[in-house]
N, C-alpha and C positions, 0 to 999 in steps of 0.2 A: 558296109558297117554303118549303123546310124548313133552318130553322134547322142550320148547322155545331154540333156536338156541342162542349161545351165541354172541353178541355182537362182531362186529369186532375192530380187536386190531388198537391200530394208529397207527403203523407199521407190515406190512405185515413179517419181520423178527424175531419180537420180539419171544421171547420163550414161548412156549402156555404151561402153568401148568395147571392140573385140581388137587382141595383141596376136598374131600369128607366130608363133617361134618355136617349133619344133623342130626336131632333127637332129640336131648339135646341144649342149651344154654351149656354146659359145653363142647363139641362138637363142636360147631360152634362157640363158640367166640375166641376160640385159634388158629383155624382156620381164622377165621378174622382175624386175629395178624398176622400170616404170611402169606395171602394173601397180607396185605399190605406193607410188607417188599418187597413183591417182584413184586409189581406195581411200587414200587421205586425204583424198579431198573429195571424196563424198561420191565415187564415183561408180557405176557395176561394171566388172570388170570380167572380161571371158580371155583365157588363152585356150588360145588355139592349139594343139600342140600331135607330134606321130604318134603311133601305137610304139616304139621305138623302147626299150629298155631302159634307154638311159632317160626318156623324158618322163618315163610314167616313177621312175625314182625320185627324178628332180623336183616332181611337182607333191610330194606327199608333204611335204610343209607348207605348201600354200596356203594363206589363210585372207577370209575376206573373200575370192575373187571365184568363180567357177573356173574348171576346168572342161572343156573339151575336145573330145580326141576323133580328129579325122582320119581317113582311110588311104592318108599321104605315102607313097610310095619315090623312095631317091633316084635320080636320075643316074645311072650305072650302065654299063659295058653290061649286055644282056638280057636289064630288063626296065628295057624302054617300053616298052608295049605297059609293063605293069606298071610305068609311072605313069602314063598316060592317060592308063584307066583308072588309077588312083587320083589324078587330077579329078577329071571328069567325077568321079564320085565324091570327093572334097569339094568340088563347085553346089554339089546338090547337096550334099550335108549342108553346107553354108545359107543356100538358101532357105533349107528346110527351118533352120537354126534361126536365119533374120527376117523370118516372115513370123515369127512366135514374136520377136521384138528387134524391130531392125534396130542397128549401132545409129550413135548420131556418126562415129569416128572407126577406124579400122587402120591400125599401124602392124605391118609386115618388118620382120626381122630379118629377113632374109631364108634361104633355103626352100626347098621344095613344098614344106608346108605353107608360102607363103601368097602363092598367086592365087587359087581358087576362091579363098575367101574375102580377100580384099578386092577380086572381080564380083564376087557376087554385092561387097558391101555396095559399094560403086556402082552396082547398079539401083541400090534402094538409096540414091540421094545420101549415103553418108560420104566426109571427107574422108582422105584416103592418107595416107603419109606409110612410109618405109625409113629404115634405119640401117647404113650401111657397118660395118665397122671396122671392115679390112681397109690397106691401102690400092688393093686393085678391086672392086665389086664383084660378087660373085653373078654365074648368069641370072641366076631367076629374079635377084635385083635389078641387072639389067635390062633384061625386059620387060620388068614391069615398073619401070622408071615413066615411061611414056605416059602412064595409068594414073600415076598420084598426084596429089594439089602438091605434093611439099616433101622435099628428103631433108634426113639427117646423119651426118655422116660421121665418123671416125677421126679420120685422117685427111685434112685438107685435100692430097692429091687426088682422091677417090672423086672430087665434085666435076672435076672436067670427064670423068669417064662415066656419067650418068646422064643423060638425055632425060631432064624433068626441068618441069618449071620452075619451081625455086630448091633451092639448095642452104643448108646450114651447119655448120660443124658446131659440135657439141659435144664432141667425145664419145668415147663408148661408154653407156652405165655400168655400172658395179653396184649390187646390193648392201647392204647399210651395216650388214658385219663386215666390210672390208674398208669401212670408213676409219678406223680407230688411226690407221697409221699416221693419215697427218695430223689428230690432234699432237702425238706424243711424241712428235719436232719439234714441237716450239719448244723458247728457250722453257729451262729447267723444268722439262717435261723427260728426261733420261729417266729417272727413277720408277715414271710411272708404263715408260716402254718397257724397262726390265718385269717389269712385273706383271706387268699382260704378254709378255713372249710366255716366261715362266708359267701362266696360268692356262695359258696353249698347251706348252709341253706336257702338264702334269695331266690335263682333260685328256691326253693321247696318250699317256703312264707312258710319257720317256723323260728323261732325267733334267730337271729343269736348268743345271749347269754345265750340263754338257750340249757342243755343238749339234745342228741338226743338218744334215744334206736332204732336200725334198729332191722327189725323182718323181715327173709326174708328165704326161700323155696327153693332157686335154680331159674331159670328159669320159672318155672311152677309152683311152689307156692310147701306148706306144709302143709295139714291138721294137721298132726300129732302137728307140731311145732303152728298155731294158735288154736288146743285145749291146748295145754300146757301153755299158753301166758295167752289165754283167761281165764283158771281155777286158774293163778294167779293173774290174772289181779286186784280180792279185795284187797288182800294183797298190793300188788306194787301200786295200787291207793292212801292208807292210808299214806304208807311211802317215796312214793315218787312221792309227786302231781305235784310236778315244772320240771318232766321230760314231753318232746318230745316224739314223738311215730311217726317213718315212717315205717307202717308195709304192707308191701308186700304180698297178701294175695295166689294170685293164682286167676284162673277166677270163681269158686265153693263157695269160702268163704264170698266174698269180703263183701255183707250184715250183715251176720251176725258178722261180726267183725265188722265193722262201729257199730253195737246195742251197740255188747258190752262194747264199752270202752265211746260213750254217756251214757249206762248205769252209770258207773262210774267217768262222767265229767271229763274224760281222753282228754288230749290236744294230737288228735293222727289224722295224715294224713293216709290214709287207700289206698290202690290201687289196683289193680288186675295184675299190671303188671308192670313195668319200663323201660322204653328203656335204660335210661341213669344211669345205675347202677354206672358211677362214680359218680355222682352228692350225690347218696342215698351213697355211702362207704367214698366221702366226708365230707359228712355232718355228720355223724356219729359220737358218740363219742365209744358208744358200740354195737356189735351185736349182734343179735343169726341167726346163721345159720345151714345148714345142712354139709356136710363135704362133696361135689362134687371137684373133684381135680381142677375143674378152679375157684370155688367159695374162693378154700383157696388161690389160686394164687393170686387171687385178695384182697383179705385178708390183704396179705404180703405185696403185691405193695403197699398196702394205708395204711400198718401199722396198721392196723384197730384192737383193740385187739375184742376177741368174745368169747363166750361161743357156743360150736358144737355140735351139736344133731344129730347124726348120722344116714342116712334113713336106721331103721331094716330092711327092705327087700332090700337092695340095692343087685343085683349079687354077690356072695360069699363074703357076708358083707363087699363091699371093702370100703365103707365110713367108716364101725369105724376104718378101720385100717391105713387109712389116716388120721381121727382125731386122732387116737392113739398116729400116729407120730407127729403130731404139739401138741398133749399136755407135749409127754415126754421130747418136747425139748423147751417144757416153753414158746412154741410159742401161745397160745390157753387155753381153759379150756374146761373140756369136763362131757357131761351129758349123758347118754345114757336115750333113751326114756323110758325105761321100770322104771327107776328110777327117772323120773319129776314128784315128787309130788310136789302139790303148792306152802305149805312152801319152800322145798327145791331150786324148781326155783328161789322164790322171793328172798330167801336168796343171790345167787349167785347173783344176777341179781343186786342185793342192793351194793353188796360189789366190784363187777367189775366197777360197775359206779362212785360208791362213792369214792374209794381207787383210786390217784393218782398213787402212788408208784407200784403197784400191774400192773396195765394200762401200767408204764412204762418201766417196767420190761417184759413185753409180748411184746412189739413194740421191742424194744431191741432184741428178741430172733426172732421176724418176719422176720426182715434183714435178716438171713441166709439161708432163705426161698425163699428170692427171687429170681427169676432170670431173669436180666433185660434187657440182651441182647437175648434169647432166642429164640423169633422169628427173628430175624437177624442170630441169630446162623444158625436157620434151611433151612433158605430161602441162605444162604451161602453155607452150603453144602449141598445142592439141584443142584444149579445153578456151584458148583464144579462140583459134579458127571457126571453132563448133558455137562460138555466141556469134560471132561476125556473121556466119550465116543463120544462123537461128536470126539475128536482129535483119539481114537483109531478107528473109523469105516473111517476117515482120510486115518491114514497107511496103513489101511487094502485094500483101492482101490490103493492105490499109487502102493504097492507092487504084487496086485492082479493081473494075465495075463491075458488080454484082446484080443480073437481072431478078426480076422477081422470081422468084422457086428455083433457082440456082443456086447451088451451094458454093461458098468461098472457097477459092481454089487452093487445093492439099490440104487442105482443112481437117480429112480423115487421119492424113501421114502426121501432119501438124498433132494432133489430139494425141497417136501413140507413140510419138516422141516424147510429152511431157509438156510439151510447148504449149501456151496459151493462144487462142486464137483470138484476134480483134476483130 
């Protein structure tokens, strides 16, 4: 598959970054985050991203930045061989891609889509930087920790499990509609949270005074999480008929979850998918989610208290140990799946909605979770490292001996970077 040619920048000078983050919605939207940080400051912007359903949806609002789509292949039980050759043909997409205009910079998000092209940046002389966001690193982070000048991680524990040269925690990004939540804590700012909840709910035509329960998957939906929903679904009908229901089902479920909660004259919006997950973490009063590191990002930016179900098979279980950490720090409440039985769901589900104090007690501990500068952090020192070495390959010609009819050394790489040569 040969990658679409990225879109030319509005200035021929501007600084060409390529963001890797395909695969996951947990992947690509923190990536979105700081691709837009650094459109705003003037920068051209490529992600990278799979052929993947869920990425070529997620990226129809991008604006500003090119998109291109390599011939990444997941690493899965069966077809290893097809990741492999999918690697190998994302390594030659990429070069074919950074020989039209190599990156000064190249930051990997993690995931499968993330090693071929941050290898191939690396080898045309760009920095290199990745972004972890779980509490245990997934593998293809791991192994290409060795490769980058510089990580940025999630969650403090993840830096000892990372073999790179420097390391910095910064959070996971969150894009800039999921900012609203902390203005509308400060003091005598309650009037203006009711009223952007309310303008959530009324954008999704559900009732802006009535509660909302979000049920939602990640990305790509949750079997797991809509059988547990749906086998509590009698109970939570009985006792609590005057709730909302925006459940997010995946593209697999989506019918039979519509049956069931008409089964049960449940007041419940059903979808297979959402672009606009602020509007759904808006409009919410509680969730159930799975525990992917940009899911609880996003969490935290909207305050959003939930109940976490962590996906059993996630890579060296790093969702429970993510929800782990937001439950023992009061930020969360946590279920593992092997332990949702009906009663038990409804109970929780009953007492997180109903209980005031309980809600406000979790938003409280969500703050500290945040981190709101975080893609500006990282789009910051990205665009540091890339003058430091722009000023050091600088000195290096200034002081470099130059014989007669020899040309100043990189002086050609120099020129189609933007750089000036002395």
């Amino acid at each position: 598959m040969t990658p679409a040619a990225p879109t030319p920048p509005a200035r021929a000078t501007a600084e060409f970054i390529a963001i890797a983050c395909g695969g996951t919605g947990g992947h690509l939207f923190p990536g979105l985050a700081v691709a837009e940080q650094l459109v705003k400051r003037g920068c051209a912007v490529a992600l990278l991203i799979s052929p993947k359903e869920v990425d070529q949806r997620a990226v129809k609002n991008a604006q500003g930045m090119a998109v291109v789509t390599l011939p990444a292949v997941a690493w899965q039980s069966g077809s290893r061989l097809a990741c492999l050759r999918g690697c190998w043909q994302s390594w030659r997409a990429s070069q074919k891609l950074f020989r039209a205009r190599p990156p000064r910079a190249a930051l990997a998000m993690g995931g499968f889509t993330s090693a071929p092209p941050i290898l191939a940046a690396r080898r045309l002389g760009a920095k290199t930087f990745l972004h972890e966001s779980n509490t245990i690193p997934g593998r293809a982070n791991r192994w290409l920790a060795r490769f980058v000048d510089q990580a940025f991680v999630g969650f403090p524990s993840a830096v000892s499990r990372l073999r790179v040269r420097e390391a910095t925690v910064t959070g996971t990004p969150v894009r800039a509609g999921f900012r609203w939540g902390e203005a509308t804590e400060e003091p005598g700012r309650e009037d203006a949270r009711l009223t952007k909840v309310a303008q959530c709910r009324s954008a999704l035509g559900l009732d802006p005074a009535k509660p909302v329960m979000l049920v939602m998957g990640g990305s790509q939906g949750a079997s797991g999480i809509n059988e547990m929903i749906l086998s509590a679904l009698p109970i939570l009908a009985k006792r609590a008929p005057h709730w909302q229901w925006l459940h997010l089902t995946g593209s697999l479920d989506a019918d039979k979850v519509k049956q069931a909660y008409a089964l049960h004259n449940a007041n419940a919006t059903v979808r297979p998918f959402l672009a606009e997950m602020d509007l759904a973490l808006g409009a919410a009063t509680v969730a159930v989610s799975r525990a992917g590191a940009s899911s609880l990002a996003e969490l935290a930016a909207m305050r959003l208290p939930s109940l976490l179900v962590p996906f059993p098979f996630a890579a060296d279980n790093h969702q429970f140990y993510n929800a782990r950490a937001f439950a023992e720090s009061g930020a969360a409440w946590l279920l593992e799946q092997k332990d949702a039985k009906p009663e038990k769901v409804a109970s929780l589900l009953v007492e997180l909605m109903e209980n005031a104090t309980a809600r406000e007690k979790i938003q409280a501990a969500l703050a500290s979770w945040h981190a709101p500068k975080a893609a500006e952090q990282i789009a910051e020192m990205i665009l540091s490292a890339c003058a430091r070495s722009a000023d050091s390959h600088v000195r290096a010609n200034r002081t470099a001996p130059v014989t007669r009819g020899q040309s100043c050394p990189r002086s050609d790489t120099m020129e189609r970077r933007g750089l000036s040569v002395v």
